[in-house]
C-alpha positions, -999 to +999 in steps of 0.1 A: +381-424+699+394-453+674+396-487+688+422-512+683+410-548+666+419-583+681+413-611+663+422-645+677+421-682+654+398-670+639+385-693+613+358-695+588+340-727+570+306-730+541+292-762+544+319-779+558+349-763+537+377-741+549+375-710+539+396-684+562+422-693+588+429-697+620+441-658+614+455-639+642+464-603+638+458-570+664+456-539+644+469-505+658+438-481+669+433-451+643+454-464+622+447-479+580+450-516+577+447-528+537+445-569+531+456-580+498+454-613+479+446-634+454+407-642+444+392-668+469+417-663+498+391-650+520+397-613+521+360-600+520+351-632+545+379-618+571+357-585+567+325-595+567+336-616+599+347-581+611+316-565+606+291-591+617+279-596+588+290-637+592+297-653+623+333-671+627+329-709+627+361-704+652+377-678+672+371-644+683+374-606+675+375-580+698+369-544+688+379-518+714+364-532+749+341-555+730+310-530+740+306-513+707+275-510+692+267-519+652+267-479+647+303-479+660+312-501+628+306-487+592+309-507+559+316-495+527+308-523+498+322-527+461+293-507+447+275-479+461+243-495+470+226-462+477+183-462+474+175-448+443+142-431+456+163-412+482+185-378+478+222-379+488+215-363+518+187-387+530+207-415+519+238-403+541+211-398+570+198-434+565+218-451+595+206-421+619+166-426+621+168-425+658+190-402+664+176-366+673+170-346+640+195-316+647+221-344+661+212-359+626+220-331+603+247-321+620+264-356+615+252-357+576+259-321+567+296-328+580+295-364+562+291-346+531+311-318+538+342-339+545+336-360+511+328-328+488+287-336+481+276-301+498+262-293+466+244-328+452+226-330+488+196-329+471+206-350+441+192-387+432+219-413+431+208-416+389+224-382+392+255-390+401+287-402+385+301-432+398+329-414+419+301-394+433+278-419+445+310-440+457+315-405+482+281-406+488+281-447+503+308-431+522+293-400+537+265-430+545+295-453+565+305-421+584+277-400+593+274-421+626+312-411+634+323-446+635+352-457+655+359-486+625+356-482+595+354-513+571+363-510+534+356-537+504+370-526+474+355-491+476+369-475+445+374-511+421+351-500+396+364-467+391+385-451+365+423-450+368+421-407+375+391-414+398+401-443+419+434-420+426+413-390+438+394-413+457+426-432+475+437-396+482+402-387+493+405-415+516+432-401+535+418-368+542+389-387+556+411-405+577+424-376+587+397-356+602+375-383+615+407-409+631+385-441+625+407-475+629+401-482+588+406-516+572+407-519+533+404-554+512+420-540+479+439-563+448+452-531+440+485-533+450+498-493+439+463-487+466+472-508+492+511-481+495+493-455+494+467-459+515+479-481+541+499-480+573+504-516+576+496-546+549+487-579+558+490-606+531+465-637+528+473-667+503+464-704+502+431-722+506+419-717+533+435-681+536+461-674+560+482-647+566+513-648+543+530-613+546+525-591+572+547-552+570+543-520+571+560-498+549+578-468+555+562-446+534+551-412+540+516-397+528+507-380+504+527-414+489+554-402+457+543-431+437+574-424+413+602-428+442+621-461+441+611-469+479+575-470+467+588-496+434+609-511+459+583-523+482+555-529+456+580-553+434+589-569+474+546-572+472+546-590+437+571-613+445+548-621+472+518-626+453+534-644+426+542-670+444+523-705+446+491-704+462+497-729+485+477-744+519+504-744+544+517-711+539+546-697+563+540-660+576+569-633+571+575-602+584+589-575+560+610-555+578+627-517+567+652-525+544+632-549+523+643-579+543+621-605+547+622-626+584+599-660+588+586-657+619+564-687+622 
């Protein structure tokens, strides 16, 4: 079962400077959340906030009834970070020690079903190409059936052709396992495909600028003019000034923008 995500003022400070915030957003249970900005905005703070891997210097997020535990939550990073000594299957396995051994191949022979490594289950990451060992990081997040899954550039430092196969791997995944995903992309093309709704951070510290969710149905047609529509509405965004009192907007069907606060 996926779990919806509160956040409240939330806000995020290094050694006495601004980083993130106050944000305040509720994302939708089972449903794929991608933030977008510029560099230094505080995207991969808002996630690592959302994982636990920092602690907010203010506010609060709630996941679900706020008694999940860590294994409820996977991560996916830039780069693979698999263990080099381990196979693709042990490395998938990794997060399920203490779980019973047939509960635990069970979970990682249907992790690597679901991202196509059946066959490199016995590989070593060196092995791999780099699409493969990205599938394999994920078969790692979602061997444990998380109800969240978190998402940090995933596929950045693929190729075009792979990155695509990726982002459309992404939704199959979605698809069969229903996990409330969010995705920190600067990919804006990614970010329409992937996502149900987009939220927009700009300024220093990084509040939420833009906040829509485009009407777009997946598979996305990535020639139609509602998919060039929306993406110039999302570079007309971005291009503006990075500023530190940014207002939010709402984008609403028709490509109509609404300030709301």
């Amino acid at each position: 079962m996926a779990h919806e995500i509160r956040i409240t003022g939330l806000s995020k400070s290094y050694g006495g400077q601004p980083i993130l915030g106050p944000v305040d957003l509720a994302l939708e249970a089972g449903t794929i959340t991608a933030i977008i900005g510029r560099s230094g905005c505080g995207k991969t703070t808002l996630l690592r906030c959302l994982g636990g891997l920092e602690q907010p210097s203010e506010g609060q997020i709630t996941i679900g009834d706020g008694r999940l535990s860590r294994r409820d939550v996977g991560y996916v990073f830039q780069e693979p970070r698999l263990m080099p000594w381990l196979t693709v299957e042990k490395n998938a396995g990794f997060g399920l020690i203490d779980v019973a051994k047939t509960s635990r191949q069970q979970a990682v022979a249907e992790a690597l079903q679901v991202v196509g490594l059946t066959a490199a289950a016995q590989q070593l990451p060196k092995q791999l190409s780099g699409g493969m060992a990205q599938r394999a990081a994920l078969a790692r997040a979602l061997a444990p059936r998380p109800e969240v899954l978190l998402l940090d550039e995933p596929f950045s430092a693929l190729d075009p052709f792979t990155r695509e196969q990726m982002q459309e791997h992404l939704l199959h995944l979605h698809h069969h396992y229903g996990s409330t995903m969010v995705l920190i992309t600067h990919d804006m093309d990614e970010a329409l495909a992937l996502a149900h709704r987009v939220i927009v951070l700009a300024g220093a510290p990084g509040k939420i600028a833009g906040d829509f969710s485009p009407d777009l149905p997946k598979p996305v047609n990535r020639s139609s003019v509602a998919f060039f529509e929306w993406k110039k509405q999302l570079t007309d965004l971005l291009s503006g000034p990075a500023i530190h009192a940014v207002p939010q907007f709402e984008i609403q069907p028709g490509l109509q923008q609404r300030r709301i606060v």
